[in-house]
C-alpha positions in Angstrom: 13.2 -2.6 25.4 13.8 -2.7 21.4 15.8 0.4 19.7 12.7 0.9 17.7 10.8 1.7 20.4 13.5 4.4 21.8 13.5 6.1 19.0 11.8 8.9 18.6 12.5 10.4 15.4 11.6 8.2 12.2 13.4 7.9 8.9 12.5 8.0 5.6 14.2 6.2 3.0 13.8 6.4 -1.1 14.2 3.2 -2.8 15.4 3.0 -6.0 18.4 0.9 -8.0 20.0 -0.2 -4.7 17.1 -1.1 -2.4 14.7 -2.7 -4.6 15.2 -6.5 -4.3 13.2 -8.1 -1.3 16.0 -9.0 0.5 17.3 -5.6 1.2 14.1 -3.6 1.6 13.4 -6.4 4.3 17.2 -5.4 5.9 15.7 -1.8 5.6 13.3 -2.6 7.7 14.9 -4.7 10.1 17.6 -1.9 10.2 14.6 1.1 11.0 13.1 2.2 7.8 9.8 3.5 9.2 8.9 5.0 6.0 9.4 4.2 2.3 9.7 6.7 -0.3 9.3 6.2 -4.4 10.4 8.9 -6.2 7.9 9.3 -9.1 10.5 11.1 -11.4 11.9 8.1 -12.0 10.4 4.7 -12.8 6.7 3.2 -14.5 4.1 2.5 -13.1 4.7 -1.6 -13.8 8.1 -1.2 -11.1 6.5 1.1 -8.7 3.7 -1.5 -8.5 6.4 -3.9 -7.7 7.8 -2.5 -5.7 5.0 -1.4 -3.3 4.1 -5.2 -3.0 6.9 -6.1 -1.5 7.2 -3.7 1.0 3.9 -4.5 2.4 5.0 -8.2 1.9 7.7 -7.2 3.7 6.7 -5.2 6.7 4.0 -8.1 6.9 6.4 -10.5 7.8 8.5 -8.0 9.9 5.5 -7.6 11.6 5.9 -3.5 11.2 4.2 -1.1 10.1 6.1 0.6 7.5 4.0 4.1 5.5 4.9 4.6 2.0 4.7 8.1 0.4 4.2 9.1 -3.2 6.9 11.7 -4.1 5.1 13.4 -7.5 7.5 15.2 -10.3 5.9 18.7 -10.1 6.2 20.6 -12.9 10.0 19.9 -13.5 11.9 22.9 -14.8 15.2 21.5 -17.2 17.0 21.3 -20.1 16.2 19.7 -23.0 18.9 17.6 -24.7 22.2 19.2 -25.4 24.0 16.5 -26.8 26.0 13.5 -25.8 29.0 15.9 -24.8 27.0 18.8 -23.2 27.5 22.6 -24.5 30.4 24.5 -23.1 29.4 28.4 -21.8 31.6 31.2 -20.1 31.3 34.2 -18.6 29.6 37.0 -21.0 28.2 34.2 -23.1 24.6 35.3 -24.9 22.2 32.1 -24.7 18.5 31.9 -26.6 16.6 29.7 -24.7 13.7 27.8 -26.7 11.2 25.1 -26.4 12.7 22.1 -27.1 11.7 20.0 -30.5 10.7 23.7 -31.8 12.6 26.1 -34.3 14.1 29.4 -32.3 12.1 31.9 -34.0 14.4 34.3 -32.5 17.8 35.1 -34.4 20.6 32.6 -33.3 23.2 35.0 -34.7 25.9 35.6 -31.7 23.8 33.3 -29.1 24.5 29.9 -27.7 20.8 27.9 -29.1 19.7 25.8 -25.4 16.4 23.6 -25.5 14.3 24.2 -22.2 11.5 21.1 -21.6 8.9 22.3 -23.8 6.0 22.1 -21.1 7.5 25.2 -19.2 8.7 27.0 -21.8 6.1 29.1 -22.3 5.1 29.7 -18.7 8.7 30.6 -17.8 9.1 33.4 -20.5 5.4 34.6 -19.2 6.5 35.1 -16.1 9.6 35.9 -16.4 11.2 39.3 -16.4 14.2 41.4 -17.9 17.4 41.1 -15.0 15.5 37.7 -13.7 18.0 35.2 -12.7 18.1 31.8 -13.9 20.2 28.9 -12.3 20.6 25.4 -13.6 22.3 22.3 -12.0 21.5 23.2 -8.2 23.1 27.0 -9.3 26.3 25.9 -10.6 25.2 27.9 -13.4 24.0 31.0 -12.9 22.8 33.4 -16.0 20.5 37.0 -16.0 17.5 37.5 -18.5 18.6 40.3 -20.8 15.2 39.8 -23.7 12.1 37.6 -23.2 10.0 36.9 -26.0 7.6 34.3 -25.0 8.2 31.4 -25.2 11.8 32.1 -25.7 14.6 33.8 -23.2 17.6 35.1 -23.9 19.9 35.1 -21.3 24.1 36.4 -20.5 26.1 33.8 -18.3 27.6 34.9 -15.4 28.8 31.5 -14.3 29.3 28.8 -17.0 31.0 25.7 -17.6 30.0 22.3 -19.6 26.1 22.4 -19.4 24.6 18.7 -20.3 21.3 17.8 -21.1 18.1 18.0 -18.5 19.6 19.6 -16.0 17.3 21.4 -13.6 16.4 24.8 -13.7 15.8 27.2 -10.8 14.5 30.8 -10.8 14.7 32.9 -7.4 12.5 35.7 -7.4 10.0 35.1 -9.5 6.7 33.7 -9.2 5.5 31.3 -11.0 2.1 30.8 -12.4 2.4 27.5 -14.0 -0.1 24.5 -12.7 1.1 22.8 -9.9 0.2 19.4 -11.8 1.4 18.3 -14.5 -0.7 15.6 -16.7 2.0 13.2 -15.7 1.6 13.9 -12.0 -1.9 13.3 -12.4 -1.9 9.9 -14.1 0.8 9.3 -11.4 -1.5 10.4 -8.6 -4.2 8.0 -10.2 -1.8 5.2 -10.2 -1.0 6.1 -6.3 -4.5 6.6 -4.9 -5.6 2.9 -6.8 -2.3 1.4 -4.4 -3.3 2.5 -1.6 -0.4 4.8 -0.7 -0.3 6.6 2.9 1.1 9.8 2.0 1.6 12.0 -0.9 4.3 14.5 -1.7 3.8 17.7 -4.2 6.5 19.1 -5.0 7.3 22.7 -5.9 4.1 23.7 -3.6 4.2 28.0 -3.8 0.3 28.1 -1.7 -2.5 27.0 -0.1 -4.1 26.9 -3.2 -1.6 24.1 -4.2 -2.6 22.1 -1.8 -6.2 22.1 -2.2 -5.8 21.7 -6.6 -4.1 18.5 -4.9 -6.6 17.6 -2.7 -10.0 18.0 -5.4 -7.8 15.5 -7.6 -7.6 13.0 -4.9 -11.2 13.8 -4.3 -12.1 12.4 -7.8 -11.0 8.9 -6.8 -11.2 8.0 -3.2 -12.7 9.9 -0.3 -10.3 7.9 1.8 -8.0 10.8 1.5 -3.8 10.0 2.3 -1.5 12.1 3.8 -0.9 15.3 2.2 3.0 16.3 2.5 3.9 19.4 1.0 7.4 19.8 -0.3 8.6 23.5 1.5 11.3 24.2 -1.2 10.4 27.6 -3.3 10.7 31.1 -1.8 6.6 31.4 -2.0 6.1 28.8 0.5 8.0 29.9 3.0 6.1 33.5 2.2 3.0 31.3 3.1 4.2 28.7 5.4 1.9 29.1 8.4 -1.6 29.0 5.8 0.3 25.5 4.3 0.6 24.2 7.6 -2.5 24.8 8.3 -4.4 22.4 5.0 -1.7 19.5 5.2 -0.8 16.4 7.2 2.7 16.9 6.7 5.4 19.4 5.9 9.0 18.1 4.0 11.9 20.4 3.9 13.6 20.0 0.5 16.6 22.1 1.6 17.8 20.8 -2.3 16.1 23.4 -4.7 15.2 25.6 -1.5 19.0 26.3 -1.2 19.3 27.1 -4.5 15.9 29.7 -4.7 16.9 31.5 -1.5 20.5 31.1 -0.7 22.3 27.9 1.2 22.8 30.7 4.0 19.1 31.1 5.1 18.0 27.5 4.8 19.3 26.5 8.6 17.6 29.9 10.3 14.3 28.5 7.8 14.5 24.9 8.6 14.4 25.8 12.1 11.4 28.2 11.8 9.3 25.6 9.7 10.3 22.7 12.4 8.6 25.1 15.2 6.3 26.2 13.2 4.9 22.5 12.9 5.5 21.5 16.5 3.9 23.9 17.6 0.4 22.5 15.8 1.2 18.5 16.0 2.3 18.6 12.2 4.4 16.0 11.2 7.9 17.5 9.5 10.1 15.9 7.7 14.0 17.2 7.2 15.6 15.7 3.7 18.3 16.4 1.2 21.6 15.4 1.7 21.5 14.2 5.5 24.3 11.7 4.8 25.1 12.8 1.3 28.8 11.3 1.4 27.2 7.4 2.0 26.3 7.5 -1.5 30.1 6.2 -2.0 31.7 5.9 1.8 30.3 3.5 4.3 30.8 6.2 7.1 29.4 10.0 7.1 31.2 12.7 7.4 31.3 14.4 10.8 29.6 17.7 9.4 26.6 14.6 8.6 26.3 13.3 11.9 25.8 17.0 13.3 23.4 18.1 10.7 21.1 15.1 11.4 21.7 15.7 15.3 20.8 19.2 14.8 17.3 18.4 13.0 16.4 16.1 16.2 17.4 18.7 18.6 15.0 21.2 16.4 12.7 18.9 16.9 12.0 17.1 13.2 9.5 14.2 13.7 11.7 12.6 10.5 15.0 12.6 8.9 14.9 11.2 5.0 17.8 9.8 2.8 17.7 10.3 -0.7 20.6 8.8 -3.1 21.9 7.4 0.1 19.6 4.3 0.3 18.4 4.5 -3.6 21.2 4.3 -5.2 24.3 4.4 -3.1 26.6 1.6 -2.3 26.1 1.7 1.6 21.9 1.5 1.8 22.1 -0.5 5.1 24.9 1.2 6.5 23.2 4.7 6.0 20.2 3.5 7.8 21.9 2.2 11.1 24.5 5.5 11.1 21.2 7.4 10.9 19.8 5.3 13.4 22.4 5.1 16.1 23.2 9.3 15.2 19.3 9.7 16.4 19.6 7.6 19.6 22.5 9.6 20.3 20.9 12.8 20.2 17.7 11.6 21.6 19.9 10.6 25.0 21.2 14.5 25.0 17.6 16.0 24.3 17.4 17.7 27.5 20.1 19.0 27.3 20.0 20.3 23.9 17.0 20.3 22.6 15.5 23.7 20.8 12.1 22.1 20.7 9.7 24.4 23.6 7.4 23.1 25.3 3.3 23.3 23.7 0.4 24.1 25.6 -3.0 22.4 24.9 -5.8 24.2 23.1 -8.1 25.8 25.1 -11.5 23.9 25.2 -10.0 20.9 23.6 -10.9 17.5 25.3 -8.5 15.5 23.7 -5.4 17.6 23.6 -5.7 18.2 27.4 -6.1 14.5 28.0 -2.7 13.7 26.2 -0.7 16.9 27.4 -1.7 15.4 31.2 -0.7 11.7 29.7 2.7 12.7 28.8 3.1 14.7 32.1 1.6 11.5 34.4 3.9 9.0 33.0 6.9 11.0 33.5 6.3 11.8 37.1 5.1 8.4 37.5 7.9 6.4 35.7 5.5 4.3 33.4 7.8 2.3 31.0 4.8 3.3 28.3 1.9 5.2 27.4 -1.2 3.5 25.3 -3.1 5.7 23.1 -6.0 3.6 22.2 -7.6 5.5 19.3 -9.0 4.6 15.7 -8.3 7.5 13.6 -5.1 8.4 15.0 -5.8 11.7 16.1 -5.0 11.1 20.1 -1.8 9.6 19.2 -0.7 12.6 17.0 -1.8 15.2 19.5 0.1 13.1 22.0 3.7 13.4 19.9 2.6 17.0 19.9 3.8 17.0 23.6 6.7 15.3 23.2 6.8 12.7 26.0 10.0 11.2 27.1 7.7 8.0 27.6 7.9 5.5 24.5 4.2 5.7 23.2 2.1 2.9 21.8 -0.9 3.7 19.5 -3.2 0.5 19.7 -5.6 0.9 16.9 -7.8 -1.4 14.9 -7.3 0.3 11.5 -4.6 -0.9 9.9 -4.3 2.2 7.0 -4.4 4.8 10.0 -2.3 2.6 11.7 0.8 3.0 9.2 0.1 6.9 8.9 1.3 7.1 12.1 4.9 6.2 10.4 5.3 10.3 10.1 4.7 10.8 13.6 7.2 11.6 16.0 7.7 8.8 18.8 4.3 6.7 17.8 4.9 2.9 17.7 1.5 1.2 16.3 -0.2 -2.1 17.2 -2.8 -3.6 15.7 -5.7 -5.6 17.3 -9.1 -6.4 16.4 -12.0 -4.5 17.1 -13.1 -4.4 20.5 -16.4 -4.3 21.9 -17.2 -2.1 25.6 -14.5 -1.3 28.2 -14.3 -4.8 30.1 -11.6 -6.0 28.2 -9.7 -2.9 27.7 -6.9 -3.2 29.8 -6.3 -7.1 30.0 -5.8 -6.5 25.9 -3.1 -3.5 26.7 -1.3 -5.9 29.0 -1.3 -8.1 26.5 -0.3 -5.9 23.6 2.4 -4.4 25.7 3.9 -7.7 27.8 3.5 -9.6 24.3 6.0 -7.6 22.4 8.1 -6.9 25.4 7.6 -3.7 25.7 6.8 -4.1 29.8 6.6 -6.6 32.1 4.7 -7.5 35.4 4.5 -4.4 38.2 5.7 -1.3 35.5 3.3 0.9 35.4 1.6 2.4 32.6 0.0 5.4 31.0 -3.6 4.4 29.3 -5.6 7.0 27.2 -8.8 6.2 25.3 -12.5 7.1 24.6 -15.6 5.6 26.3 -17.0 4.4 24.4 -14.2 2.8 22.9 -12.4 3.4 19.5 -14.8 5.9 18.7 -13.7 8.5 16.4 -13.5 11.9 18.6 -14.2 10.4 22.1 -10.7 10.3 24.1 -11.8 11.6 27.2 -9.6 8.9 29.7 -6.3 9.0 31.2 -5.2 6.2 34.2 -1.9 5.0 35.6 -2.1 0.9 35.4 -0.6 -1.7 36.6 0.5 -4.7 34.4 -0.4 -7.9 36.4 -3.3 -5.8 38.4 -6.1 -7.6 37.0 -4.6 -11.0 37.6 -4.0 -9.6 41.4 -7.9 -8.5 41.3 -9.5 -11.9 40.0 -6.6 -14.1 42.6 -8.4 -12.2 45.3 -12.1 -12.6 44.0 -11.8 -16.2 44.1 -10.6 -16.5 47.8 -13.9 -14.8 48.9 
């Protein structure tokens, strides 16, 4: 049986300088890139467009189906420009903060004169009160708020060294009220939604609210709606975790920034929380930032790595992303396979190790106890697969939501619902064309199944699906089947 249908876990990967030629995003994709990420902070609209043709040129000919997700900007918090050799600031240092391309209207007499990106200027001084702290770099500089002035900040460092131009910003503790849009992630979002992208990711998300400002945009320009991810990185969202989980498709840890807001100490004890959290409702999670950091530059990880990525599986993370690894490091194939083989490693000591408890199905829900009883029949039964025949998807998500140790197959005639499926824990896709009735039902999962090798004559397996068929909301079948049965049945209808 192929690797790619043993693993469970799928990986994200950001494409970028290193993984943008044809040639390696098809090695990506050979090598187990289930989804592809473009990281709108960087690039136009011209490369991104590139860029997305050829991964669906590529997965074509793979014949996979690879998802790719829209990473928007959010309303970045940085520097302005510093100059070419960055400012030097110690300890007990008095910095004025200003919009950047404005005159400090605030005397510069005894203070250090640092541009802030113009667009949050004035929301961050708002906001913002006296003994606030204020980070930049991913907190390798840390200052306190000791006079706001709107839009202006003036601030005493408390750890300095040579600051250089649009580093980020980050400020735990304090609320912000900014929009969660920016006019650039809108045009952006436009750009996506007209490309047909399966997923998108906002960044900085603090509420539900976020998520549904999101969600009236998209509304604007398609009703065919795509995956909404939100990025879990500010202390607010973790305040209001279970309400986001709720409204989205799909959660993505940024343990980045969110180390910096809340501490590197808590993020573990909240990654796990937010990874049960989404288990225990079928919600696809995705764990990210620095998985295999050190295959930017080395073409091994470090052992610390390998554990961290085995630890997300064991939590039970439906993905594990790479960031610089695959879009600008020198290693983008070798990343992918470590990550690979690191999963399949961890996946063969699940039962052992796993932290992921087991979910019980909804009360009252048809579908939910039709999959919870799938994944139990084919274990007890040793099928070598379950089928989920479904057309929006649904069945095979609530199905992952069980966690079978069964490879799963999701045979679908809708090839955008199809590659959503990318997020979902354990779900290999397969497309066909519509079908008409029940008669040919299970001839065409023997043939989907013994065609790409994924069983053979006499295995047994699982088959779920709606009568009638492919009908949104009507999975109401579960049988144990035997691949070369029909042949058997029509050998013995012609001897009589």
């Amino acid at each position: 049986m192929l690797s790619s249908f043993r693993r469970k876990v799928k990986i994200v990967c950001t494409l970028g300088p290193s993984s943008r030629s044809p040639e390696m995003i098809r090695a990506l994709i050979d090598d187990g890139m289930d989804i592809a990420r473009l990281n709108f902070s960087h690039g136009t609209h011209d490369f991104h467009r590139g860029l997305i043709a050829t991964i669906r040129d590529a997965a074509r000919a793979a014949n996979k189906q690879v998802a790719i997700m829209q990473d928007l900007q959010g309303p970045k918090l940085r520097l302005g420009k510093v100059g070419p050799e960055g400012i030097e600031i110690k300890a007990g240092d008095i910095v004025l903060l200003y919009p950047e391309g404005a005159t400090p209207r605030l005397s510069t007499h005894g203070k250090i004169p640092i541009p802030i990106s113009a667009e949050i200027a004035q929301a961050v001084a708002v906001d913002t009160q006296v003994g606030a702290r204020i980070l930049f770099d991913d907190g390798k500089f840390a200052t306190r708020v000791i006079q706001v002035e709107p839009p202006e900040l003036v601030v005493e460092v408390e750890v300095g060294g040579k600051l250089t131009s649009n580093k980020g910003m980050n400020l735990p503790g304090t609320p912000l009220s900014m929009p969660c849009l920016t006019e650039k992630d809108i045009e952006d979002l436009k750009f996506g939604l007209s490309q047909n992208v399966d997923g998108v990711a906002l960044s900085f998300v603090r509420n539900v609210q976020d998520i549904e400002i999101l969600k009236q945009y998209m509304r604007k320009d398609t009703m065919k709606l795509p995956h909404v991810v939100a990025k879990i990185e500010r202390e607010e969202a973790i305040e209001y975790m279970d309400s986001i989980i709720e409204v989205v498709d799909g959660l993505l840890i940024a343990r980045g920034d969110m180390a910096v807001e809340i501490g590197a100490e808590r993020v573990p004890a909240v990654q796990k929380q937010l990874i049960h959290s989404c288990n225990e409702v079928g919600v696809p999670v995705i764990t990210a930032t620095q998985m295999l950091e050190s295959m930017i530059s080395s073409p091994t990880p470090t052992r610390a790595e390998a554990s961290d990525v085995a630890n997300a599986v064991f939590d039970g993370t439906d993905a594990v992303m790479l960031s610089g690894e695959t879009a600008s490091g020198q290693y983008p194939r070798e990343a992918v396979q470590t990550m690979v083989r690191v999963i399949l490693e961890a996946e063969r000591s699940m039962e052992t190790y796993s932290r992921h408890r087991r979910t019980n199905p909804m009360p009252g829900s048809v579908v939910e106890a039709i999959e919870s009883a799938a994944s139990s029949i084919a274990g007890q039964v040793g099928a070598v697969a379950i089928a989920c025949i479904t057309h929006s998807g649904v069945a095979a998500r609530t199905l992952a939501k069980y966690r079978p140790e069964t490879p799963v197959l999701a045979i679908m005639d809708n090839e955008e619902n199809l590659r959503r499926l990318a997020f979902v824990w354990g779900i290999r896709g397969a497309l066909i064309p519509k079908i008409v009735g029940t008669d040919d039902l299970f001839s065409m999962v023997e043939k989907v199944l013994v065609g790409n090798s994924w069983a053979q004559t006499e295995d047994l397996v699982v088959v779920t699906a709606g009568v009638p068929t492919l009908r949104k909301g009507t999975t109401n079948m579960v049988k144990v089947h035997r691949v070369g049965s029909l042949m058997d049945r029509s050998t013995d209808h012609s001897k009589n």
